[in-house]
C-alpha positions, 0 to 999 in steps of 0.5 A, spaced: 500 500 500 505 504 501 508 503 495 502 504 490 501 510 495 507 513 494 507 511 485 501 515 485 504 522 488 511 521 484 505 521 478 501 526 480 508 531 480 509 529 474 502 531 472 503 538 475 510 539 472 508 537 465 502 543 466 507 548 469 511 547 463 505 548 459 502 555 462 509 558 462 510 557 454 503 559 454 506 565 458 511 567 452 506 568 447 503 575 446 495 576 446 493 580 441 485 583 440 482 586 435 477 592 436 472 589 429 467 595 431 472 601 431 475 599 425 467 598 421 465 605 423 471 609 422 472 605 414 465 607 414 465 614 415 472 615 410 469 611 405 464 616 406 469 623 405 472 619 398 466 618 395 463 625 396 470 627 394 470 623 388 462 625 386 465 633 387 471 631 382 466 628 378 461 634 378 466 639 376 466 637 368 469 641 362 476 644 361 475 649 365 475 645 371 480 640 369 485 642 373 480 642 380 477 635 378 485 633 379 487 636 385 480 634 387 481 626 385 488 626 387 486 628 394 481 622 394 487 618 392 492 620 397 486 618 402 486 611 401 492 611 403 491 613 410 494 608 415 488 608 419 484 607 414 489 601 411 489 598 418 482 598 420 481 594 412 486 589 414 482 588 421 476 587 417 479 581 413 483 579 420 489 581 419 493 585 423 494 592 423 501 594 420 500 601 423 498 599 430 491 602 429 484 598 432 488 593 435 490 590 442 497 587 444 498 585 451 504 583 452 506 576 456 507 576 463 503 584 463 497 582 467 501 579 473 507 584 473 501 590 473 497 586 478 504 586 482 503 593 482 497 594 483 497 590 490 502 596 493 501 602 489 505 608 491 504 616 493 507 617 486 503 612 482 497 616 486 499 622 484 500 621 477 493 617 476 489 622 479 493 627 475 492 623 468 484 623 470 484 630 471 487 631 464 483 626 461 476 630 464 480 636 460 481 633 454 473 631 454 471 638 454 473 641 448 470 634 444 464 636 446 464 643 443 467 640 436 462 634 436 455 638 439 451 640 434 451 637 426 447 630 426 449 625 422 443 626 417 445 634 417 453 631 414 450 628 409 444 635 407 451 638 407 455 634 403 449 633 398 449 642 399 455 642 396 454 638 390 448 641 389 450 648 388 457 645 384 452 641 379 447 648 379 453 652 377 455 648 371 448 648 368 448 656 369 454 656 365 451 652 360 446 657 359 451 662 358 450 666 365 457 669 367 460 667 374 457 673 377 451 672 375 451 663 377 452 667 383 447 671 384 442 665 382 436 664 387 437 657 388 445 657 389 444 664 394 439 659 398 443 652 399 450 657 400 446 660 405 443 653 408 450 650 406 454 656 411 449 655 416 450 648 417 458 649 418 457 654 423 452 649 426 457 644 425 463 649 427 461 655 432 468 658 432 467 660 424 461 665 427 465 667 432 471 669 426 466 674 423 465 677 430 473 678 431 473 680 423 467 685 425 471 688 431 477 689 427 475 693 422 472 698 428 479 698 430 484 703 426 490 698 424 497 700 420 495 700 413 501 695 410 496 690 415 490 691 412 492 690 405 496 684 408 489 681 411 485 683 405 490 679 400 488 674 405 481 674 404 481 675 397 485 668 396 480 665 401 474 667 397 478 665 390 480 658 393 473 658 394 470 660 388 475 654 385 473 648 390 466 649 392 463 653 387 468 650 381 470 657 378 474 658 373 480 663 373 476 667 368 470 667 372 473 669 379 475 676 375 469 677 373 465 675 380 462 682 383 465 681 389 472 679 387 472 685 382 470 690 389 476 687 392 480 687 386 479 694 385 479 696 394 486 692 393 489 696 388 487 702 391 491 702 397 498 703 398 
């Protein structure tokens, strides 16, 4: 009796060996977790931006705008690029990210060695815990301003706003109206109205923007900073002339407003 007793222990610390060996080989491995919906709603929303970005370019037809249709559709391109982008694809299909986004990696032996510290946290780990959560609770407040306020559906008016206008333009044009006078067209005052609305909605500071200009322009300034500023919002206008609006450089010089501050532009000294 004695003796099988004995064999049976023998056995048994045989068993727990073996299993000891094999729980440290699983230790060295590294465990890696995907975040399948983060990387679901952000290819999503990108493909969303490429394709508004491709029907913007595809919008902008004839030779006039070749060189906006370009850039537009090189834009677009440089976009798929975009090593978020690429990562969350490469998860969908169960690939690891080659950038690191959408993906956990918990390294082996880190569970036990952050439950070691865990048990006896010192006064500094304190300190700086309570310090990272006092800067997270920060960074949240500015977040809430850039998100508060457009709704996915208004994203999608407004995406649907600028392809209108562009389409709206292009059919003025062939009707033989100039740059200005597309401008100047009712429906196209309308939807730029409703379309800047939303981007304020979207963004409060570009409200806020005017205001500062507004005071500035009460405020007596250098003349050499005010034709530096007016130099500045007449490229501001033209580029947007170019990409929103799909103006060629002819039909820029001939916009009324352009014109107003070509001619306030060449006045000053």
């Amino acid at each position: 009796m004695a003796a099988a007793d004995e064999s049976h222990v023998r056995g048994m610390g045989e068993t727990l060996a073996q299993a000891e060996k094999g729980m440290a080989l699983f230790a060295k491995e590294d465990v890696v977790s995907f975040d399948v919906e983060g990387a679901t709603a952000f290819k999503a929303e990108f493909e969303e931006a490429i394709n508004a970005k491709e029907a913007e370019a595809a919008a902008l037809t004839g030779k006039d705008n070749k060189k906006a249709r370009t850039e537009l559709s090189k834009q677009a391109s440089e976009m798929k690029k975009d090593k978020k982008y690429i990562d969350a694809c490469k998860v969908l299909k169960g690939l690891e990210p080659p950038n690191g986004n959408f993906m956990t990696k918990t390294k082996a032996g880190a569970p036990e060695a952050a439950a070691k510290i865990e048990e006896k946290p010192s006064e500094d780990a304190k300190t700086k815990v309570a310090e990272k959560k006092d800067e997270k609770k920060e960074d949240k407040k500015p977040k809430k301003q850039e998100s508060a306020g457009i709704s996915k559906a208004e994203k999608d008016e407004l995406e649907k706003l600028k392809q209108d206008i562009i389409k709206r333009k292009a059919e003025l044009k062939e009707s033989g109206m100039s740059g200005g006078q597309c401008n100047k067209d009712e429906q196209v005052v309308a939807m730029v109205a409703r379309m800047q609305e939303l981007k304020i909605k979207e963004d409060p500071s570009l409200a806020d923007a005017g205001k500062k200009d507004d005071k500035k322009k009460d405020k007596k300034a250098n003349s050499s900073e005010e034709k530096l500023d007016l130099a500045k919002k007449m490229e501001d206008y033209r580029l947007q002339l170019k990409s929103e609006y799909g103006y060629s450089d002819k039909d820029i010089k001939a916009d009324p407003d352009f014109a107003d501050m070509q001619k306030e532009y060449n006045k000053m000294k």
